[in-house]
N, C-alpha and C positions, 0 to 999 in steps of 0.2 A: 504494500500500500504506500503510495506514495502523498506526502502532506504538500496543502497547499499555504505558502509562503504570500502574504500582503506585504506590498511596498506600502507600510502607513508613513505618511507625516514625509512625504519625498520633498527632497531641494530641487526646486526647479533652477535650471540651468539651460537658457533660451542661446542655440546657435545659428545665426543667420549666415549665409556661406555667401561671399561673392557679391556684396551689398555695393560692391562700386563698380560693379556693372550696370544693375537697373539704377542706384539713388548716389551715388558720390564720386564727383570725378577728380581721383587721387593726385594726377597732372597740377590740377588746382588748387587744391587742396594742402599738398606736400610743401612748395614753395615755401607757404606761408605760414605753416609749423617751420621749417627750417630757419626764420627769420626770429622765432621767440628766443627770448633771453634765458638761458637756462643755471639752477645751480647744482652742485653734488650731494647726494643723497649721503646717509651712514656707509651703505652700502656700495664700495668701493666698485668703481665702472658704472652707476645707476644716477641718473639727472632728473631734474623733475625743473617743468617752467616756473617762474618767477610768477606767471602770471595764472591765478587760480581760478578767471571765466575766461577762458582761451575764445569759446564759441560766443561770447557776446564780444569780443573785439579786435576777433579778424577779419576781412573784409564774406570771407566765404561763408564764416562761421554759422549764420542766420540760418543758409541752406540748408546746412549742415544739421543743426541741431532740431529743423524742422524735419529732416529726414528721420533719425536719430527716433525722433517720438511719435513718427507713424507706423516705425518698424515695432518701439517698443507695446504701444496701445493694442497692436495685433499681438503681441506675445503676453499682455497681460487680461485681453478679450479672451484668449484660451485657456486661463488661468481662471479665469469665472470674474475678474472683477471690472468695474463700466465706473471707477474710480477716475477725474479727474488728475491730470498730474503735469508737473514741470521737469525740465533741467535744473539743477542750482549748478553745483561745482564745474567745474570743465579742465582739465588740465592737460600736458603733453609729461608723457613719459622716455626719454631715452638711455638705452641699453646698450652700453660697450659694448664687443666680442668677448667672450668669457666672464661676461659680467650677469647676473639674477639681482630680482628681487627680494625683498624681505617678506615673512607672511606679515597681514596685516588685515582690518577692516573699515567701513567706515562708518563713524556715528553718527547718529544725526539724521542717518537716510534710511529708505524703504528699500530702492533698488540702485543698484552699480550699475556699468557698461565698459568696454572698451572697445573699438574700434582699431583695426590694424591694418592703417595703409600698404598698399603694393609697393614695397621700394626696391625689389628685386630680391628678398628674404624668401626662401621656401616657404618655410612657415616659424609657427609662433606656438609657443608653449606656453599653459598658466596650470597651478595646481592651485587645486580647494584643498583645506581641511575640516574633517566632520566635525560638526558645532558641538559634540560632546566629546571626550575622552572613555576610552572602552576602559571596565575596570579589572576585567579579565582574558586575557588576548590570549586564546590556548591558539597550537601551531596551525599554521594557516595552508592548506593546502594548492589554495585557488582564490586567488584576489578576487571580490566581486563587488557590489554596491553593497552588500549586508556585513563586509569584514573588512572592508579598507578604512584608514584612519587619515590617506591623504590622495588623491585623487589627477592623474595631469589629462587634461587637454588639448590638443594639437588643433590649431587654429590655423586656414590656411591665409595667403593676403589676400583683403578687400572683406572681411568676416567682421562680422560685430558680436560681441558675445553680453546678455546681460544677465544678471545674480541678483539675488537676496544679499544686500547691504553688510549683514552681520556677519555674511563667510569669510572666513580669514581665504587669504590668498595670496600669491607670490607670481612674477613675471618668472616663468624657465631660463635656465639658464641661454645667454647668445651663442648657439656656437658656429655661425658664420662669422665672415672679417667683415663684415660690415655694421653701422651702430643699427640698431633696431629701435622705431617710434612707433609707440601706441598711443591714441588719443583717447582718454577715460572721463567719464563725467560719473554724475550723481542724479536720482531723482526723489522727489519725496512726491507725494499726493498733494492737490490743491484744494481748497473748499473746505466743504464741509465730510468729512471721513465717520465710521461706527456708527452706534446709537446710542440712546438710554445714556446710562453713568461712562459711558466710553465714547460720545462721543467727542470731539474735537476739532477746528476748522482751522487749516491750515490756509492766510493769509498771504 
């Protein structure tokens, strides 16, 4: 007899493949990240812009983050929620050769994203880890979604990818010779959000 296993309480992890094909064109796009001012991260080979709403003032940026939030309204229409929502943060991420991120999350918000332009990179790696810690980890014969405690990604370019806010997460390590730019924002809900004793309106 074999038992039947429920995926409860799943992370959603929304990946759009190829998004600067139909909605962003990278040509355009690229220039004008390469133009922001950038400084060093802890993380040795890791840069982050100076400037934290990139999308509110590059020239492209408008397009950009109007894209950005038609792609993600469909991924959060399939999520069951008709939630109201913005951008706030915006920023550019770049990655040496041999250089990774740190894990990390961010507060304040409901959903992340990142966006990884075409700069001639195969591709792009990001790893989650699971929001609790297991308290007993007997030996593991076969990684899967019910036994892993950290998760990678493979992102190809022109991919948008967006998360649940609270996942810790870390950029893969580069290991082409060239620097690698990811462009990441934030969103929270707008309006009025819950009910009863929970609700809240986010202005």
């Amino acid at each position: 007899m074999k038992p039947t296993i429920n995926a409860l309480f799943a992370e959603p992890i929304c990946l759009y493949e190829k998004v600067n094909i139909d909605y962003i064109n990278d040509k355009i796009l690229l220039p004008e990240l390469k133009k922001l001012d950038l400084h060093g991260l802890r993380k040795k080979g890791t840069f982050l812009s100076n400037d934290q709403h990139i999308l509110n003032n590059i020239d492209y940026g408008n397009f950009v983050k109007q894209s950005f939030c038609e792609l993600a309204k469909k991924h959060f229409v399939e999520l069951g929620y008709t939630t109201n929502f913005r951008i706030g943060t915006s920023w550019l991420v770049q990655t040496n050769p041999n250089a990774e991120g740190e894990f990390h999350y961010h507060s304040n918000y409901w959903f992340s994203g990142c966006y990884y332009p075409d700069q001639g990179v195969e591709e792009f790696t990001i790893y989650f880890k699971r929001p609790y810690n297991f308290h007993i980890t007997p030996k593991i014969v076969k990684y899967n979604p019910f036994n892993s405690s950290e998760v990678k990604l493979i992102c190809q370019p022109g991919s948008l990818i967006l998360f649940p806010s609270y996942l810790q997460h870390k950029i893969g390590t580069n290991n082409t010779e060239k620097n690698r730019l990811s462009l990441a924002f934030n969103i929270n809900p707008f309006g009025q959000t819950g009910e009863g004793d929970s609700e809240y309106n986010f202005s």
